[in-house]
C-alpha positions as CSV (number, residue, x, y, z in Angstrom):
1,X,0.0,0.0,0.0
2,X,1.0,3.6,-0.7
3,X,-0.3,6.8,0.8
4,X,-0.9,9.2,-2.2
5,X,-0.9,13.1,-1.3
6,X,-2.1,15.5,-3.8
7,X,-1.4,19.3,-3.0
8,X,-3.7,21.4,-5.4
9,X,-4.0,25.5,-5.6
10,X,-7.0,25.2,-3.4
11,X,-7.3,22.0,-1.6
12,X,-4.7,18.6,-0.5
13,X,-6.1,15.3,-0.6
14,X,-4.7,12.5,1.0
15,X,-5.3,8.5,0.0
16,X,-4.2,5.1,0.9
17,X,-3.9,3.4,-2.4
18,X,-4.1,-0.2,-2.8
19,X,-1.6,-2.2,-5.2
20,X,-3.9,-2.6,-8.0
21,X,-4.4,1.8,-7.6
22,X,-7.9,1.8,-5.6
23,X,-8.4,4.3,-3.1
24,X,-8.8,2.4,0.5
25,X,-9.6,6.0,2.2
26,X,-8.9,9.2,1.7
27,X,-9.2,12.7,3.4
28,X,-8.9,16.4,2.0
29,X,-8.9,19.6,3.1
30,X,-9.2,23.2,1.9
31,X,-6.2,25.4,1.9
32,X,-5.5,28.9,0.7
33,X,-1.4,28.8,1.3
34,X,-0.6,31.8,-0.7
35,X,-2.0,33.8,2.3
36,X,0.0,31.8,5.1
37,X,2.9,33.7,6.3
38,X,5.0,30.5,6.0
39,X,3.0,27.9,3.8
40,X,5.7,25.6,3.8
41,X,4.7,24.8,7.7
42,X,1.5,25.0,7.0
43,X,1.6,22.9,3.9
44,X,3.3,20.0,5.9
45,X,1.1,20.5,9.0
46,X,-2.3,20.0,7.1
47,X,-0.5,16.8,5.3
48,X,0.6,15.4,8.6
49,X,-2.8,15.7,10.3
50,X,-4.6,14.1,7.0
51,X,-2.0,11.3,7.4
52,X,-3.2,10.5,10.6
53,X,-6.8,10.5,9.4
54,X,-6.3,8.6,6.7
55,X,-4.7,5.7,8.7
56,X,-6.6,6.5,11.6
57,X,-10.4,5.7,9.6
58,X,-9.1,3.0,7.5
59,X,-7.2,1.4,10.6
60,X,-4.4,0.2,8.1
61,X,-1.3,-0.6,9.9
62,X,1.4,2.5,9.0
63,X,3.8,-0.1,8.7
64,X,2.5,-1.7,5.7
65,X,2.8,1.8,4.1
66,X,5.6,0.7,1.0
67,X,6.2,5.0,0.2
68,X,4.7,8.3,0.1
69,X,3.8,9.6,-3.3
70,X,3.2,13.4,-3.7
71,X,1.6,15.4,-6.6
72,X,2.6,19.4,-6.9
73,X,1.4,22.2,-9.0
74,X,4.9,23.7,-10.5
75,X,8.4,23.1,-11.7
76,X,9.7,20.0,-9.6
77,X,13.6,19.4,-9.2
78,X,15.9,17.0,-7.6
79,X,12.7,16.0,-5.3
80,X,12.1,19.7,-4.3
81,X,9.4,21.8,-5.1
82,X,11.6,24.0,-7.5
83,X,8.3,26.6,-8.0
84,X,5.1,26.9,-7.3
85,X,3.9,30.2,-8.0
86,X,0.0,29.9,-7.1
87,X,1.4,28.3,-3.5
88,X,4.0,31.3,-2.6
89,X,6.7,28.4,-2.2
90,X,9.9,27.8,-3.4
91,X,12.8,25.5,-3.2
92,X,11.1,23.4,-0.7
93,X,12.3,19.8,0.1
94,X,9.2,18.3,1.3
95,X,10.4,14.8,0.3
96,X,13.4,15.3,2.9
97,X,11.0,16.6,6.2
98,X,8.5,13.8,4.9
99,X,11.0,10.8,5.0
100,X,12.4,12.2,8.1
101,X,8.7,12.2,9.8
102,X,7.6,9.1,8.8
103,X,10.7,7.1,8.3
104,X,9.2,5.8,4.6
105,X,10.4,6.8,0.9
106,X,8.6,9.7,-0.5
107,X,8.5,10.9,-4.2
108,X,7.6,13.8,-5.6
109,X,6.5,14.6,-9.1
110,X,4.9,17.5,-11.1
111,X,1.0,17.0,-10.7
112,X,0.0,17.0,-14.8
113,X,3.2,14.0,-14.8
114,X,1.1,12.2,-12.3
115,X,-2.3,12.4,-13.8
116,X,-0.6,11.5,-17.3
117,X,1.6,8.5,-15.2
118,X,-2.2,7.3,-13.2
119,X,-4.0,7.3,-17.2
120,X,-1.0,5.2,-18.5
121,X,-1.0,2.6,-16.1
122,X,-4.6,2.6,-14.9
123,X,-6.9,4.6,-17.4
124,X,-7.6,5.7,-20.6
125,X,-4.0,5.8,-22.0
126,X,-3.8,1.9,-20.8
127,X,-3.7,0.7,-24.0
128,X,-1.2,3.1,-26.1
129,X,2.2,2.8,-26.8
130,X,2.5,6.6,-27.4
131,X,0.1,9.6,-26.0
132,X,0.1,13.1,-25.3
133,X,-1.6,13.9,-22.1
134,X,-3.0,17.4,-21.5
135,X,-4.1,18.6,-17.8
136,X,-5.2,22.3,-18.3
137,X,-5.8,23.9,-15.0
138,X,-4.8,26.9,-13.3
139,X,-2.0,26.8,-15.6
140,X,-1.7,24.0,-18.1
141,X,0.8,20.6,-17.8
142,X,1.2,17.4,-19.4
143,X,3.2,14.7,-20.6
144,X,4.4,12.7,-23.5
145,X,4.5,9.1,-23.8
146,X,6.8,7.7,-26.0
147,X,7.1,3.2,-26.3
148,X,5.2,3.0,-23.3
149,X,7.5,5.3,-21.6
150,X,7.5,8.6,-19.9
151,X,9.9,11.5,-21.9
152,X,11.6,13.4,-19.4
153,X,12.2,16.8,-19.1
């Protein structure tokens, strides 16, 4: 099992994901960051208590978690969030304080890259070798897939 956090211009939502990528449980919460003083704290203290909900209603065992996954709006680098303009936050390694809080391997990845990576392996891209994946939003992402496979960038 996984714990799948998505962090959103408005709102976070926080899963447990089963292997074959159901939703067990899941918990989310409104958030206007760009008008916390330091929505970095914030960001990770909202996560942490939706954690604890999460596992808490769906009395999973946190030691059958496998990793944290984590979706975020903006330029992603190194496991950092690089940017993200509409969240006031910058150059923030939230993989770091998360894997040091929950002892557990977390990934981070741009949100459009993990909408396009969920359609590949679960949805309507399933069944192409090659796709473009569009995710218009408050700004606009996507991804290319090329033999199956994700082009970096």
């Amino acid at each position: 099992m996984k714990i799948g956090i998505d962090i959103g211009g408005s709102h976070i939502n926080v899963g447990i994901i089963s292997e074959n990528g159901s939703i067990i449980c899941n918990a989310e919460k409104d958030i206007i960051l760009a008008e916390e003083k330091f929505p970095e704290i914030a960001l990770e203290d909202k996560i942490q208590k939706l954690i604890k909900e999460v596992t808490s209603k769906s009395e999973i065992d946190f030691s059958n978690i496998e990793l944290i996954g984590i979706s975020a709006p903006g330029r992603i680098r190194e496991g950092k969030m690089d940017w993200a303009r509409n969240l006031k936050i910058s150059n923030y390694n939230i993989t770091g304080n998360l894997a040091n809080i929950y002892k557990k391997e977390v990934i981070l990845n741009n949100d459009a890259k993990c909408a396009a990576l969920a359609e590949k392996e679960y949805g309507s891209l399933k069944q192409y070798d090659d796709a473009v994946f569009l995710a218009p939003g408050t700004g606009i992402g996507g991804a290319v897939f090329l033999g199956r496979k994700i082009v970096k960038t």
